[in-house]
C-alpha positions as CSV (number, residue, x, y, z in Angstrom):
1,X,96.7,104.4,93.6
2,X,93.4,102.8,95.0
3,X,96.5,99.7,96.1
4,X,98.3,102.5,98.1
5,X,95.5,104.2,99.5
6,X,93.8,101.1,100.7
7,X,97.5,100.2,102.2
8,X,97.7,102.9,104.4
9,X,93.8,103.9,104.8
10,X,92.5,100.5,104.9
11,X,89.1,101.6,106.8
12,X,88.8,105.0,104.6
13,X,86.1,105.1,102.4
14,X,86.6,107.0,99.0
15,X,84.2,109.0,97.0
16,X,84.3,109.5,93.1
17,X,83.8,113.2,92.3
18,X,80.5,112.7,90.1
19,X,80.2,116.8,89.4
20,X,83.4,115.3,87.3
21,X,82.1,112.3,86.0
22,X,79.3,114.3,84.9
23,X,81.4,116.3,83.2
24,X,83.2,113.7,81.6
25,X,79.7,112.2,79.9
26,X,79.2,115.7,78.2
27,X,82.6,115.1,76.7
28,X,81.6,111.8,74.9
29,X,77.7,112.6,74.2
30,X,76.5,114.4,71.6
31,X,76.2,118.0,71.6
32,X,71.9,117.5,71.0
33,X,71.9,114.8,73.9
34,X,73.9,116.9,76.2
35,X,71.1,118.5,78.3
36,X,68.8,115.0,78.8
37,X,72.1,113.2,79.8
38,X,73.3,115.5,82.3
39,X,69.3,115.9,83.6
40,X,69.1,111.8,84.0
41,X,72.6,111.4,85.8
42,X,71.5,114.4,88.0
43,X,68.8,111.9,89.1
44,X,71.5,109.9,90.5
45,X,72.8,111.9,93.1
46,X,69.8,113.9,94.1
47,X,67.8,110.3,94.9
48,X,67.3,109.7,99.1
49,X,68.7,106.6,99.8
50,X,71.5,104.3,98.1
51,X,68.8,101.9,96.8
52,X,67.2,104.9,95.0
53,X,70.3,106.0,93.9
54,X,70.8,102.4,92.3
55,X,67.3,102.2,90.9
56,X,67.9,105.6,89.1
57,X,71.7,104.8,87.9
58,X,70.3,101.7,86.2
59,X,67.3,103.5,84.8
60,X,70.3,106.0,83.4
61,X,72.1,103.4,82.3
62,X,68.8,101.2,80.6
63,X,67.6,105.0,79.1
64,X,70.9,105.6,77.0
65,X,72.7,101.9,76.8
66,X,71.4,101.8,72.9
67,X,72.8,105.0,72.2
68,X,76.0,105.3,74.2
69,X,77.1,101.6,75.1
70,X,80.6,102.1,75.8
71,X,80.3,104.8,77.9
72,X,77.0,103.5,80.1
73,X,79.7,100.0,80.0
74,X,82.0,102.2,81.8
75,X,80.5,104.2,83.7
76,X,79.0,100.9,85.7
77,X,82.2,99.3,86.0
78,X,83.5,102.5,87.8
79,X,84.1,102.3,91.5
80,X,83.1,104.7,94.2
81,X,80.5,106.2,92.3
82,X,77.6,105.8,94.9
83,X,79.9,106.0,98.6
84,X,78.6,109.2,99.8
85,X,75.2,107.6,99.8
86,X,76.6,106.0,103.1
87,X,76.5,108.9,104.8
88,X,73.6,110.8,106.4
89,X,71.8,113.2,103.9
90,X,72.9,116.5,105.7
91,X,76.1,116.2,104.3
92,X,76.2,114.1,100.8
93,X,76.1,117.4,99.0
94,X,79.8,118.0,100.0
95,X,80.7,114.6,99.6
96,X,79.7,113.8,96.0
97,X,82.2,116.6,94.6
98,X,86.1,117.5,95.3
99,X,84.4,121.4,94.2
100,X,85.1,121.8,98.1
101,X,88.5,120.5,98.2
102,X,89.6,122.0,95.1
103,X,88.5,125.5,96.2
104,X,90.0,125.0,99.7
105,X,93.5,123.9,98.1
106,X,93.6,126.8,95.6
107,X,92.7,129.5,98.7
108,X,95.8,127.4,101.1
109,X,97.9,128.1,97.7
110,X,97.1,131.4,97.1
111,X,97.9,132.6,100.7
112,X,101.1,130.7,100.9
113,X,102.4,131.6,97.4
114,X,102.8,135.4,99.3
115,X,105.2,133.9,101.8
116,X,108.6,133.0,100.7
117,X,109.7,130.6,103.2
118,X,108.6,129.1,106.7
119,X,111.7,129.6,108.9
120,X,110.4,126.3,110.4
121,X,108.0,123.4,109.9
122,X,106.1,124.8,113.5
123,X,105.6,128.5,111.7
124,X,104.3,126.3,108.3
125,X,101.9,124.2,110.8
126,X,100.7,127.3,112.7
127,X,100.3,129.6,109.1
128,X,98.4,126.4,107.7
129,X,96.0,126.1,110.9
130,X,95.2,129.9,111.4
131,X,93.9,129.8,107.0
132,X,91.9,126.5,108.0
133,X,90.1,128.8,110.5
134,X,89.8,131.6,108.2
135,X,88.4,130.0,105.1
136,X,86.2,127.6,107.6
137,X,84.7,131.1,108.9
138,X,84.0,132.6,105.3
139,X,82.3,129.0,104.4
140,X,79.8,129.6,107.3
């Protein structure tokens, strides 16, 4: 996928959803660990700048390697994890999760799942741009 997309998007930067990752690490800790794990990787994402953000994945990663070495392995070797720290601090918190996305897909499918059919692409186009206005109003 990252092949295709870099095809295509070749200047589009892409953002690892770490609400999911985080989720993922409660998966394959143990249920006593659960709470200090999630608190540490919280660290990550709340820190101000991308060399913070560095300094406290590695402290994550130093804090549990002895415990959970496969999963501190992998979670290091995975890419995307720190993009959003690009970008100015007004708007990382809706970068570092798809929660935004994912909400915003399941409203557009919800209020097309009522229509049965578009009697053309143009009616489809205008539906679709009159329920980006709606949902961007009840965001605000």
């Amino acid at each position: 996928m990252d092949e295709g997309l870099n095809r295509h998007f070749p200047k589009a930067k892409r953002q690892r959803c770490l609400v999911h990752v985080g989720r993922n690490l409660m998966n394959k800790v143990r249920v006593k660990d659960r709470k200090a794990v999630i608190s540490d990787f919280k660290q990550v994402h709340r820190a101000a700048n991308r060399e913070a953000a560095e300094l406290k994945l590695n402290e994550f990663a130093n804090n549990w390697h002895q415990t959970y070495p496969k999963l501190i392995k992998d979670l290091l070797k995975m890419p995307n994890l720190l993009t959003f720290m690009d970008f100015p601090p007004a708007i990382r918190q809706s970068l570092y999760s798809t929660n935004l996305i994912e909400n915003f897909n399941k409203h557009l499918k919800r209020t097309t799942h009522h229509k049965e059919q578009f009697p053309t692409e143009d009616s489809l186009d205008r539906f679709l741009v009159s329920q980006f206005n709606v949902y961007g109003r009840l965001q605000i």
